[in-house]
C-alpha positions in Angstrom: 0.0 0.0 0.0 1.3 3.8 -0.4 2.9 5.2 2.5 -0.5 8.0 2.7 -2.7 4.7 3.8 -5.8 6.0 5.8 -6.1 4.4 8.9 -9.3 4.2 11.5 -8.3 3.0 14.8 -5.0 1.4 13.5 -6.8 -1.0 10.7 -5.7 0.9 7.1 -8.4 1.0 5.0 -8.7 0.6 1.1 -8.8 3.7 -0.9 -11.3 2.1 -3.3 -13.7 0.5 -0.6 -17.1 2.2 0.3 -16.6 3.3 4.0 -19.6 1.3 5.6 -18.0 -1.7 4.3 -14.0 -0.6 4.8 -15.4 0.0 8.5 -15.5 -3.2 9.3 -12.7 -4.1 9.0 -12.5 -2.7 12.5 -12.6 -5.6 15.3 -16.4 -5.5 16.8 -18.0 -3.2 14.2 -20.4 -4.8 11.7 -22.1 -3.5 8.5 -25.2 -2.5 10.6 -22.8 -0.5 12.9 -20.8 0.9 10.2 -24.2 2.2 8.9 -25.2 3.5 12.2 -22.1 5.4 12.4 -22.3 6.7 9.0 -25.7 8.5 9.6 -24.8 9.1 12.9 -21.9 11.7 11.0 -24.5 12.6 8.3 -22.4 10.4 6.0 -23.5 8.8 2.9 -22.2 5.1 4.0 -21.6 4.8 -0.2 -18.7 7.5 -0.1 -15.4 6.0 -0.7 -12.7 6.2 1.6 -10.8 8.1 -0.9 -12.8 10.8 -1.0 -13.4 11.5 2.8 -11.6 14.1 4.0 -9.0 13.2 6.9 -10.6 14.8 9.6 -13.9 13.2 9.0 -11.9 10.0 9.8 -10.3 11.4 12.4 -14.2 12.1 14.0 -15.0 8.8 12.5 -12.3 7.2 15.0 -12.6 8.8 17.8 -16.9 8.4 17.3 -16.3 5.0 17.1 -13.9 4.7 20.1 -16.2 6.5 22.4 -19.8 5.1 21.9 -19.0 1.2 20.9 -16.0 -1.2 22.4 -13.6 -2.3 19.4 -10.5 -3.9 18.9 -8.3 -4.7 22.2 -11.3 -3.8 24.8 -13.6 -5.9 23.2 -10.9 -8.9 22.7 -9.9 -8.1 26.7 -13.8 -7.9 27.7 -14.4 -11.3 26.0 -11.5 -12.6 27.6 -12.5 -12.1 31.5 -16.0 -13.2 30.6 -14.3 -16.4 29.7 -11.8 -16.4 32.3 -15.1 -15.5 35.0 -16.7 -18.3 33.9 -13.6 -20.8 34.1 -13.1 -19.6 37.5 -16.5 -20.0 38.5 -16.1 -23.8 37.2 -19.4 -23.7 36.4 -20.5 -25.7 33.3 -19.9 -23.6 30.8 -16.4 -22.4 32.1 -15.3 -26.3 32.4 -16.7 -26.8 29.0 -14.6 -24.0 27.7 -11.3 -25.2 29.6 -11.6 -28.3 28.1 -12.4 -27.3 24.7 -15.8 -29.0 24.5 -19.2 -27.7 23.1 -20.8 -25.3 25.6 -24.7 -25.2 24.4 -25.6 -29.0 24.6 -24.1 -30.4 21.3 -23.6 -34.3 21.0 -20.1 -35.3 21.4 -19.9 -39.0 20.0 -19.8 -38.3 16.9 -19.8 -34.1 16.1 -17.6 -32.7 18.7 -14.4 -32.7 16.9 -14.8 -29.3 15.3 -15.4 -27.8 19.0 -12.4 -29.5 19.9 -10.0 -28.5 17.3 -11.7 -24.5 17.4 -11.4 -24.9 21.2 -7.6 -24.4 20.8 -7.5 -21.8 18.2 -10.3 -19.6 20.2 -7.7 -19.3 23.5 -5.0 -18.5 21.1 -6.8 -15.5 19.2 -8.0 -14.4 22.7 -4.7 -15.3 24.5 -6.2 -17.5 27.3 -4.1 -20.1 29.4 -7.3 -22.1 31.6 -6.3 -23.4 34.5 -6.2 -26.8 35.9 -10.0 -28.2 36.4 -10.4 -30.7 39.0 -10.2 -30.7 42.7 -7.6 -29.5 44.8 -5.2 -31.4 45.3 -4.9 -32.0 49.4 -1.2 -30.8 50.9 0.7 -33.0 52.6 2.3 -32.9 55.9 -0.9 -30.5 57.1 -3.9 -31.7 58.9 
């Protein structure tokens, strides 16, 4: 890409690309919120990003930053709801550390996608899940 690349919250965006659509390419924002935010600015959501002028990004950034949670908060806040649950050990949380289907899917036969996106979901999100199980007693205390 040139070196003038027009950025929205760090995520460059194609010159060529409507900005509705180039939006979300943001983490968190879909085409419904891209549209939101476009006649939120009195923006036709058809403009490309070409042709918007860099201080109406600018506002589109910092519009987006403040009224919706993108990016980094919204992977973080994902993250402790995970990690809440895990440490809760309730069902869903043990389901999650051990990579298992969480919403009642059979496991005889199906659950080998759930396992194999079980591993690749911690890694986008960064999780390490604890041991499950019970504590394990100390010795030498009574």
């Amino acid at each position: 890409m040139a070196s003038n690349t027009r950025r929205i919250l760090g995520v460059a965006l194609r010159d060529k690309q409507s900005i509705h659509i180039a939006l979300t390419g943001v983490y968190g924002l879909g085409r419904f919120m891209a549209k939101t935010v476009c006649a939120k600015l009195g923006l036709n959501p058809m403009t490309r990003v070409k042709d918007i002028h860099p201080t109406m990004l600018h506002t589109i950034g910092k519009t987006v930053e403040s009224e919706y949670i993108v990016q980094n908060d919204l992977k973080d806040q994902m993250k402790s709801d995970i990690m809440r649950l895990v440490n809760m050990r309730c069902y869903r949380g043990i389901r999650h550390a051990q990579g298992l289907p969480l919403r009642g899917q059979r496991t005889s036969t199906n659950g080998k996608t759930a396992k194999k996106m079980a591993g690749r979901r911690a890694n986008l999100l960064g999780i390490k899940y604890p041991a499950i199980g019970r504590p394990k007693k100390q010795k030498g205390k009574k």
